[in-house]
TORKOL-4160 file (C-alpha; in steps of 0.2 Angstrom, whole numbers, padded with zeros to 4 digits, m for minus):
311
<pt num="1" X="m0132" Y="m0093" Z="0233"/>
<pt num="2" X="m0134" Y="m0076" Z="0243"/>
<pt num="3" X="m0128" Y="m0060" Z="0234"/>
<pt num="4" X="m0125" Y="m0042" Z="0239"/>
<pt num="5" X="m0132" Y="m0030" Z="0231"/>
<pt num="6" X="m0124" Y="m0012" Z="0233"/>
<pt num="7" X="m0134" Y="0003" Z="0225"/>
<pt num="8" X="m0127" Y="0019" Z="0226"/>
<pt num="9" X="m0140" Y="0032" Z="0224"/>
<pt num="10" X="m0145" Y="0050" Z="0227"/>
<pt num="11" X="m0162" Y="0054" Z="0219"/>
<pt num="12" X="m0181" Y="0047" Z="0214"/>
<pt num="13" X="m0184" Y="0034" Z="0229"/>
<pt num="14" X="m0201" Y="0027" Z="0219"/>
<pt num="15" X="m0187" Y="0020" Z="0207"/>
<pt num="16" X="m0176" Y="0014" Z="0220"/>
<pt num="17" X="m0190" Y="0003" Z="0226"/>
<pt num="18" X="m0193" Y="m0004" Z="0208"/>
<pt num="19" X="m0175" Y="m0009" Z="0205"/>
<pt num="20" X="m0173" Y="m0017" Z="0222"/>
<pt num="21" X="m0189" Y="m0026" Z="0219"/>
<pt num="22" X="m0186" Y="m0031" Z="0202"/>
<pt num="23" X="m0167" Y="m0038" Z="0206"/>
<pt num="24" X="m0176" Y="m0048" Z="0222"/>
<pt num="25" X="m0192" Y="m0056" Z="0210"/>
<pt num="26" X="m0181" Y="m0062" Z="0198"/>
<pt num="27" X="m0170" Y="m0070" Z="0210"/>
<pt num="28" X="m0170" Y="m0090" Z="0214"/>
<pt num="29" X="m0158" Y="m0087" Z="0230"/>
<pt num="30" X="m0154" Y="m0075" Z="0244"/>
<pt num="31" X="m0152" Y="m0057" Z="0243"/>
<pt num="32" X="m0147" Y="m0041" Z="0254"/>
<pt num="33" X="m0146" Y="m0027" Z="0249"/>
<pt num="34" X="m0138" Y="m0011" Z="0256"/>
<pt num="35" X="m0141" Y="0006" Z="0247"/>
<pt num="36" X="m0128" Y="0021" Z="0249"/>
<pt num="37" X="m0140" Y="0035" Z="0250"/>
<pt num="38" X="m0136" Y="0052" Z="0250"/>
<pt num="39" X="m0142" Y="0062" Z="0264"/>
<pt num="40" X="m0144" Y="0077" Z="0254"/>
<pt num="41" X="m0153" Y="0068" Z="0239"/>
<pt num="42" X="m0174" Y="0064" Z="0240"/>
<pt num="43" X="m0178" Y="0054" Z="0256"/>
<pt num="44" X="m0178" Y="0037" Z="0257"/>
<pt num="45" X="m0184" Y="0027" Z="0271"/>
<pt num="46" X="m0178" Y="0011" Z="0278"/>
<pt num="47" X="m0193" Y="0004" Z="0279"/>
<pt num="48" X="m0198" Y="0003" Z="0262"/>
<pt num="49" X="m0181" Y="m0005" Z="0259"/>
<pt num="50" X="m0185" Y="m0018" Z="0270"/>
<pt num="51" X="m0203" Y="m0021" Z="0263"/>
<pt num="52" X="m0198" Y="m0035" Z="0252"/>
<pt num="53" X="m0183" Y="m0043" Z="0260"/>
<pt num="54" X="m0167" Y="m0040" Z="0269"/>
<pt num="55" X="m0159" Y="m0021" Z="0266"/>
<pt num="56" X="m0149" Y="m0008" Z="0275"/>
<pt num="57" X="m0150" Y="0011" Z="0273"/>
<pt num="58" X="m0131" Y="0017" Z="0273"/>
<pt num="59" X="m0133" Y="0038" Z="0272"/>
<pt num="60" X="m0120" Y="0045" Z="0262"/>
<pt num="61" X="m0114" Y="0062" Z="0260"/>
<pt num="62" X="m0114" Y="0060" Z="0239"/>
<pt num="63" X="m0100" Y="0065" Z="0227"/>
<pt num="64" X="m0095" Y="0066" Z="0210"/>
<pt num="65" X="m0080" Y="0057" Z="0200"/>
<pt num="66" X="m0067" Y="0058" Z="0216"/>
<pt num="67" X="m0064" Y="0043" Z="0230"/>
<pt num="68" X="m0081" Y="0045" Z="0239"/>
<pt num="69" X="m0088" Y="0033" Z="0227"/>
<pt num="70" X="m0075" Y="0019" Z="0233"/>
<pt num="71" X="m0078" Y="0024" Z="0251"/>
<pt num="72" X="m0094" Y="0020" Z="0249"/>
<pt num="73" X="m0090" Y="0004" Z="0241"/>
<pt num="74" X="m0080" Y="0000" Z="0255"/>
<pt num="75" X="m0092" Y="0005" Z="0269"/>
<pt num="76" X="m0103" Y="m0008" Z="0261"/>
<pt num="77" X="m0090" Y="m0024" Z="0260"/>
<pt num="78" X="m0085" Y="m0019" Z="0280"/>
<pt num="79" X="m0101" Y="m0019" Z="0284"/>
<pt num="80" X="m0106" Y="m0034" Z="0278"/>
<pt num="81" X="m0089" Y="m0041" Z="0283"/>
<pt num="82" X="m0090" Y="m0034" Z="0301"/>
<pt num="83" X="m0107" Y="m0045" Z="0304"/>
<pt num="84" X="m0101" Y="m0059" Z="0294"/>
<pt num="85" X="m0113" Y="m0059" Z="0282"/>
<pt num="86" X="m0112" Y="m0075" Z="0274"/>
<pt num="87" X="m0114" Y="m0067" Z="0256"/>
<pt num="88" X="m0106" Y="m0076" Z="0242"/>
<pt num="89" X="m0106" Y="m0061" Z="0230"/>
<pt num="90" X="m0104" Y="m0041" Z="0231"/>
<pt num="91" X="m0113" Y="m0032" Z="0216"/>
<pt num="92" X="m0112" Y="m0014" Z="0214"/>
<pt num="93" X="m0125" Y="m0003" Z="0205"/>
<pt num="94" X="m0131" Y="0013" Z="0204"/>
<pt num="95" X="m0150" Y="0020" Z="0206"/>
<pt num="96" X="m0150" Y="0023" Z="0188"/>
<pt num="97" X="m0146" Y="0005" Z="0183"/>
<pt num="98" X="m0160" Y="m0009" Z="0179"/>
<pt num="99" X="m0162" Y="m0026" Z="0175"/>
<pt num="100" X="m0161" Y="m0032" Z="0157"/>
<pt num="101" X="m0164" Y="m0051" Z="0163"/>
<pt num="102" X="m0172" Y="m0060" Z="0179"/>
<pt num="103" X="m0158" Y="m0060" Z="0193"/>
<pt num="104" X="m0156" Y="m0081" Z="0191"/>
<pt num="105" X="m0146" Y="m0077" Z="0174"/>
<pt num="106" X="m0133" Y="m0068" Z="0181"/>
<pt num="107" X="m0135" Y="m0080" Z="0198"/>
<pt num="108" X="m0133" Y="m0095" Z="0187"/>
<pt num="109" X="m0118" Y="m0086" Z="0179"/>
<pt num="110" X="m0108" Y="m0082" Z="0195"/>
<pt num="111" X="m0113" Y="m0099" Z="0202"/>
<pt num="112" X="m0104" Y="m0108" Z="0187"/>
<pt num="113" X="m0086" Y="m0102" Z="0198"/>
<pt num="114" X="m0075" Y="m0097" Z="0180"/>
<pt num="115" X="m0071" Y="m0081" Z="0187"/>
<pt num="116" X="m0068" Y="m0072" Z="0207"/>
<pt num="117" X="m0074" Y="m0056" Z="0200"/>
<pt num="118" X="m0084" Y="m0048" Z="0184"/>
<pt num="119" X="m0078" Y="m0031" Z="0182"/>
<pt num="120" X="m0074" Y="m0020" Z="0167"/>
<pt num="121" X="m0054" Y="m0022" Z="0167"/>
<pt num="122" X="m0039" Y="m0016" Z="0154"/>
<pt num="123" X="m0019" Y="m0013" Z="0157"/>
<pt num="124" X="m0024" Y="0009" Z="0158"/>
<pt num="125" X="m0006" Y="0011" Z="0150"/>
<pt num="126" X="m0006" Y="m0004" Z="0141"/>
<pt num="127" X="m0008" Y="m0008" Z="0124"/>
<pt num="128" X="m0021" Y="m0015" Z="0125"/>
<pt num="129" X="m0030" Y="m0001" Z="0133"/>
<pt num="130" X="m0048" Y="0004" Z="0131"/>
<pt num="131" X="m0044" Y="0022" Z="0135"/>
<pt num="132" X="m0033" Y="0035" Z="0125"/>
<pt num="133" X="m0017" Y="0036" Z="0133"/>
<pt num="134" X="m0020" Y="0053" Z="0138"/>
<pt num="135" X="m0034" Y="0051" Z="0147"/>
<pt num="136" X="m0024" Y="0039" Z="0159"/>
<pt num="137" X="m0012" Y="0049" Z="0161"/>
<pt num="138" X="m0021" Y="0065" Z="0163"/>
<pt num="139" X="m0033" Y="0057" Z="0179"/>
<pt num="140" X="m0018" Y="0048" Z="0187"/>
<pt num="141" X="m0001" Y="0056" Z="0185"/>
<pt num="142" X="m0008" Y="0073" Z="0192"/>
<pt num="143" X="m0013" Y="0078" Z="0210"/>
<pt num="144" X="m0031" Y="0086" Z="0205"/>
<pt num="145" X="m0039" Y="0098" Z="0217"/>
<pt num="146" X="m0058" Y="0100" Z="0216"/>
<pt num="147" X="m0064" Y="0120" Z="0211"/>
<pt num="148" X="m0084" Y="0118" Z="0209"/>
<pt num="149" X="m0096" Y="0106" Z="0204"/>
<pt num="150" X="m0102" Y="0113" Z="0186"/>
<pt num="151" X="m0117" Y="0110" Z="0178"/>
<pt num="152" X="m0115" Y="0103" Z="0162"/>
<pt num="153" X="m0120" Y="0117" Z="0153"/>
<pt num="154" X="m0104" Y="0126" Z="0163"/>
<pt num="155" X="m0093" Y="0112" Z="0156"/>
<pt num="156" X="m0096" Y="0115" Z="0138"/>
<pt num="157" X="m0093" Y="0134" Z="0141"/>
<pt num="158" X="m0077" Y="0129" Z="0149"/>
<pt num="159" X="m0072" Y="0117" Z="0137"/>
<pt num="160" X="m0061" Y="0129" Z="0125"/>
<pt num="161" X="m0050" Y="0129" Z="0142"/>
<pt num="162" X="m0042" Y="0110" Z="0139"/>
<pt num="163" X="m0031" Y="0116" Z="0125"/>
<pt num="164" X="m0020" Y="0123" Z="0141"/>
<pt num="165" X="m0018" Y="0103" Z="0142"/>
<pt num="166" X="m0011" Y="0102" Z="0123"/>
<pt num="167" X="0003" Y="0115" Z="0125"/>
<pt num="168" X="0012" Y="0110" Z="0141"/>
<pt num="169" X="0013" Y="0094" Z="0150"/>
<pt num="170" X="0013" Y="0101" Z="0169"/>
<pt num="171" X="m0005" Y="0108" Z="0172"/>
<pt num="172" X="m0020" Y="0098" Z="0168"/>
<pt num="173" X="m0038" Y="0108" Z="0166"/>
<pt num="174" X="m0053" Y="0096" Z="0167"/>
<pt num="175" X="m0070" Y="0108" Z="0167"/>
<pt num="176" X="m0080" Y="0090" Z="0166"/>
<pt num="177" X="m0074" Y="0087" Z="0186"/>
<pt num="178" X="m0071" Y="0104" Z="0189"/>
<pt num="179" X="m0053" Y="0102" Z="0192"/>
<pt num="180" X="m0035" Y="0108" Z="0191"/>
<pt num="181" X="m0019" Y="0095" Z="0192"/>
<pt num="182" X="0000" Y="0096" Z="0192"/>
<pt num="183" X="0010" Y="0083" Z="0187"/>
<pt num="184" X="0018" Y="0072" Z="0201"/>
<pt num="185" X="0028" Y="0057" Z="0199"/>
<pt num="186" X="0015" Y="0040" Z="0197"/>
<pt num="187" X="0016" Y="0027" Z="0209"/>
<pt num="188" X="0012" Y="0015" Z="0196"/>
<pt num="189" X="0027" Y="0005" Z="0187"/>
<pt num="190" X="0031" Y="m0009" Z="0178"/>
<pt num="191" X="0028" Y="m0020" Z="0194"/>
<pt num="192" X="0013" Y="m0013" Z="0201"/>
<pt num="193" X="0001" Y="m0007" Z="0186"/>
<pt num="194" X="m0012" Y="0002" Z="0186"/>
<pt num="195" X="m0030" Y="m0007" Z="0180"/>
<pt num="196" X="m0046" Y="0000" Z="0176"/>
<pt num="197" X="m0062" Y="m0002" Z="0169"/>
<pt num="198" X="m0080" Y="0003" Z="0173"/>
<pt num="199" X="m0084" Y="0003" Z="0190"/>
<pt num="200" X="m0101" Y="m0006" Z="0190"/>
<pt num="201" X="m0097" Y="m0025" Z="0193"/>
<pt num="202" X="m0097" Y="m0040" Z="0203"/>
<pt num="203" X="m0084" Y="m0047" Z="0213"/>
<pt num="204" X="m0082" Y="m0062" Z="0223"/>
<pt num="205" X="m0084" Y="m0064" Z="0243"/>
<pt num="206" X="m0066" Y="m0067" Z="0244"/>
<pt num="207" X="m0061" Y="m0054" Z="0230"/>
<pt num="208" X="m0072" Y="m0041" Z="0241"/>
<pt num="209" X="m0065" Y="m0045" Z="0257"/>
<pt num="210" X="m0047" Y="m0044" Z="0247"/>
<pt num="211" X="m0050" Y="m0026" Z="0243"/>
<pt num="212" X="m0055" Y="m0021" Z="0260"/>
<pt num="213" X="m0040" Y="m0028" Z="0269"/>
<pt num="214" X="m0030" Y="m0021" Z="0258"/>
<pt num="215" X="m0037" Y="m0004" Z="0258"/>
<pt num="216" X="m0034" Y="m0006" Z="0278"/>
<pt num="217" X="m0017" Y="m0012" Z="0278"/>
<pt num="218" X="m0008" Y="m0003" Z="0263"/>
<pt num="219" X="m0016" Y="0012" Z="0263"/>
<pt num="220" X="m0006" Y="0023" Z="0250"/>
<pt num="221" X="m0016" Y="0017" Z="0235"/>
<pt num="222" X="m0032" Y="0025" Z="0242"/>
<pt num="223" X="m0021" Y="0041" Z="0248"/>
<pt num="224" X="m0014" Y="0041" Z="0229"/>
<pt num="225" X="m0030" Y="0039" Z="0220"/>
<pt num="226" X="m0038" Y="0054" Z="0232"/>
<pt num="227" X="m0029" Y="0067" Z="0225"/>
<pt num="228" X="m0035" Y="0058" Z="0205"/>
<pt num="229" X="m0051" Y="0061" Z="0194"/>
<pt num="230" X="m0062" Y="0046" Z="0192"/>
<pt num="231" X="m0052" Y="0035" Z="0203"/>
<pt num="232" X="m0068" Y="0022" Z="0204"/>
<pt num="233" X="m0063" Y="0016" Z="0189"/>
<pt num="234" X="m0046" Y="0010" Z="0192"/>
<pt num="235" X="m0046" Y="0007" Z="0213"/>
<pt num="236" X="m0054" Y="m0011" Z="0215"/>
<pt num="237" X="m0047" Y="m0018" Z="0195"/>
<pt num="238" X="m0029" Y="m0010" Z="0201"/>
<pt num="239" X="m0030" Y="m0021" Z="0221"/>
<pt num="240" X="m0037" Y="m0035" Z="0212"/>
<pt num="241" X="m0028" Y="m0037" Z="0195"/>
<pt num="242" X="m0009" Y="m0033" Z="0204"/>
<pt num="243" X="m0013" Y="m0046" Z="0219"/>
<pt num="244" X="m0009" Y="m0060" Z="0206"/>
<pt num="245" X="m0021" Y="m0075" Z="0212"/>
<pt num="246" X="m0038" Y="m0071" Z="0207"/>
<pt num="247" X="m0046" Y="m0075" Z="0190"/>
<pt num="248" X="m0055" Y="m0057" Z="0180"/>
<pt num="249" X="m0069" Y="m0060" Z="0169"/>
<pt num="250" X="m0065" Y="m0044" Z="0159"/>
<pt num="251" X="m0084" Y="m0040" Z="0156"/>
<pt num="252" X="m0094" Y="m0029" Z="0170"/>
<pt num="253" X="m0110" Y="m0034" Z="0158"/>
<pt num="254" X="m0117" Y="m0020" Z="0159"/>
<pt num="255" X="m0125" Y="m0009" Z="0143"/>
<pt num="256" X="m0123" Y="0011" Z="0141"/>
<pt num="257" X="m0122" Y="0023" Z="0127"/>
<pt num="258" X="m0112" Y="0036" Z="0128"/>
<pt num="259" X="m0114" Y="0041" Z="0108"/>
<pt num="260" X="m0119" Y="0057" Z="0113"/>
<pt num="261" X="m0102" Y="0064" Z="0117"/>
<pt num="262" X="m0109" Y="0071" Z="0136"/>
<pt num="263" X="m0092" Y="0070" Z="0144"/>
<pt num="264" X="m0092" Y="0057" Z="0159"/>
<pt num="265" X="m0111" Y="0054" Z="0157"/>
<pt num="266" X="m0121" Y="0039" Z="0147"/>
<pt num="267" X="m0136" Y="0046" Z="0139"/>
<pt num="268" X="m0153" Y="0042" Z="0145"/>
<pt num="269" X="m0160" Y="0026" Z="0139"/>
<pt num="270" X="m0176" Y="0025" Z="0133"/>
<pt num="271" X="m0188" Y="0012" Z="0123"/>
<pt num="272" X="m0179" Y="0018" Z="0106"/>
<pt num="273" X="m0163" Y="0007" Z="0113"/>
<pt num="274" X="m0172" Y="m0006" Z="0118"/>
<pt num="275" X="m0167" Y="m0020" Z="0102"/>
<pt num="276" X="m0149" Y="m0014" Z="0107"/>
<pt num="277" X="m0150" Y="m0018" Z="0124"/>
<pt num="278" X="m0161" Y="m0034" Z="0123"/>
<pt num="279" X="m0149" Y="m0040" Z="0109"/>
<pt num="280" X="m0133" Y="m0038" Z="0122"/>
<pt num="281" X="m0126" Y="m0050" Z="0133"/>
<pt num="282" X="m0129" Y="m0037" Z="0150"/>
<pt num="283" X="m0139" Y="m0040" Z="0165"/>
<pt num="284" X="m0140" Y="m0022" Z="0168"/>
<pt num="285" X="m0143" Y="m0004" Z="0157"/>
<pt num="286" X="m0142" Y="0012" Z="0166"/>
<pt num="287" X="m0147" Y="0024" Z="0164"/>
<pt num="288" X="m0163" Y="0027" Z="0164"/>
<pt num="289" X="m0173" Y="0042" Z="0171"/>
<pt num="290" X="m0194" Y="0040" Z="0171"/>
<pt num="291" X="m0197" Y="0056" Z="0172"/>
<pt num="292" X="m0188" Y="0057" Z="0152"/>
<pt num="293" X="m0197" Y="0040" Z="0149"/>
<pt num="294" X="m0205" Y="0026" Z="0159"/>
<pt num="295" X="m0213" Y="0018" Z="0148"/>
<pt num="296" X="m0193" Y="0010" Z="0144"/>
<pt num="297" X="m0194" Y="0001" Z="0162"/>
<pt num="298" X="m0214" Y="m0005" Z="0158"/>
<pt num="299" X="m0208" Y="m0013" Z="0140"/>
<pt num="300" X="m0194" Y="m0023" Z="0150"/>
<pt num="301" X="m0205" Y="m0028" Z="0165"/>
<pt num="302" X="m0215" Y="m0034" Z="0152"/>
<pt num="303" X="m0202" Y="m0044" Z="0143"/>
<pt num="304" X="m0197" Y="m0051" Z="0161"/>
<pt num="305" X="m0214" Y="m0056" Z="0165"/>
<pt num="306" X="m0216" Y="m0043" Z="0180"/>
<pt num="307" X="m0233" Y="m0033" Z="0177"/>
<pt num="308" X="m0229" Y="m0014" Z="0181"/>
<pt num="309" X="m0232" Y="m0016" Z="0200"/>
<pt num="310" X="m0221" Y="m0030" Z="0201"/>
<pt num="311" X="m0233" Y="m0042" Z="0200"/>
């Protein structure tokens, strides 16, 4: 089996290198893998990418919670496509993310053929939804434009701002994206519904290679989901779930936390979650940040059998 991996990532290349080379050691089969940096992040070169194994550097000019994310995504898939890769999975992951297992679980997992792609994945408007109906409605029935990036100290400022969004139902503020909307008339119906779920997953070759025709020859999804907030987490589940012949395994397995309440943010994990995460069925937890603690990514190298240099 050879997989894909796609990291999108802007900061801390020491850690990079450690989740690259974590995923590549407990792997019993191929890997490649191709990082979305951002240019203007900390550098990262490609020749410690390639120290290990296969990898491409694909710079990236960053963004927050709008349709670069899915360009990325998409760069990746025709990339590999273009130079036909003969990769038999695509998994997407960010630079905060890290392994909770050895690479062959997951391996052995996609190998066994009960699903085309793992991926978080609800009905958004649905009864069934894992999001308030609001929410759905507030991202993707309104044409958003962008104001500022905002720290999140300026989004809790702000915040007293979103009872605008309780009186009326025309203009939507959002200070967590740093956005304004106006209501427009969905694209989404009964016949072609809008999925979502989280965008961190793992998606067949044909599933990929699904997404990225379609995005070329029916482009108004994508020109749809531009003008939305967080559109990464409805673009590939929305192509995928409403082209009706590929079977969803409704789990991303993946672990976060987002208890704390920090908008659109997981908290930072740290070796206090540890019996949580270890206890979950996930092959990957994010996020985690050394400089808040390392020693997190030390007690699971330790757990995986890796010494703290990879050994």
């Amino acid at each position: 089996m050879r997989i894909a991996y796609h990291l999108q990532t802007h900061k801390d290349p020491r850690q990079i290198l450690r989740l690259v080379d974590r995923i590549r050691r407990g792997s019993d089969g191929e890997t490649i893998v191709l990082v979305s940096h951002q240019t203007g992040g900390e550098p990262l070169a490609q020749r410690d990418l390639e120290a290990g194994g296969e990898a491409v550097l694909l710079p990236s000019s960053g963004g927050y919670g709008d349709f670069s994310h899915v360009d990325r995504y998409l760069e990746s898939v025709d990339w590999l496509l273009d130079r036909d890769d003969p990769f038999d999975w695509f998994v997407n992951i960010s630079g905060q993310d890290y392994p909770l297992r050895p690479a062959r679980v997951w391996e052995a997992e996609l190998a066994a053929g009960q699903a085309d792609a793992w991926i978080g994945f609800f009905d958004v408007f649905g009864p069934e939804s894992k999001w308030p109906r609001a929410r759905g409605v507030t991202r993707y029935d309104f044409r958003h434009w962008r104001t500022t990036r905002m720290t999140q100290r300026w989004q809790r400022r702000l915040r007293p701002l979103g009872a605008v969004n309780l009186v009326q139902p025309v203009v939507r503020v959002s200070p967590s994206f740093g956005a304004v909307g106006v209501r427009r008339r969905s694209m989404f119906t009964e016949d072609f519904r809008c999925y979502g779920g989280s965008f961190w997953g793992a998606v067949s070759r044909e599933a990929a290679a699904y997404v990225a025709d379609y995005t070329h020859s029916s482009p108004q999804l994508a020109a749809y989901l531009r003008g939305s907030l967080a559109p990464d987490e409805v673009y590939v589940q929305t192509v995928l779930g409403n082209a009706g012949r590929f079977t969803i395994r409704p789990e991303a397995r993946r672990y976060f936390d987002f208890s704390l309440g920090m908008g659109n943010h997981p908290k930072v994990l740290t070796t206090q979650d540890l019996p949580r995460m270890t206890a979950s069925t996930a092959w990957f937890a994010r996020k985690f940040d050394p400089a808040v603690d390392s020693a997190v990514l030390d007690a699971l190298d330790r757990a995986n059998g890796w010494d703290e240099s990879g050994g």
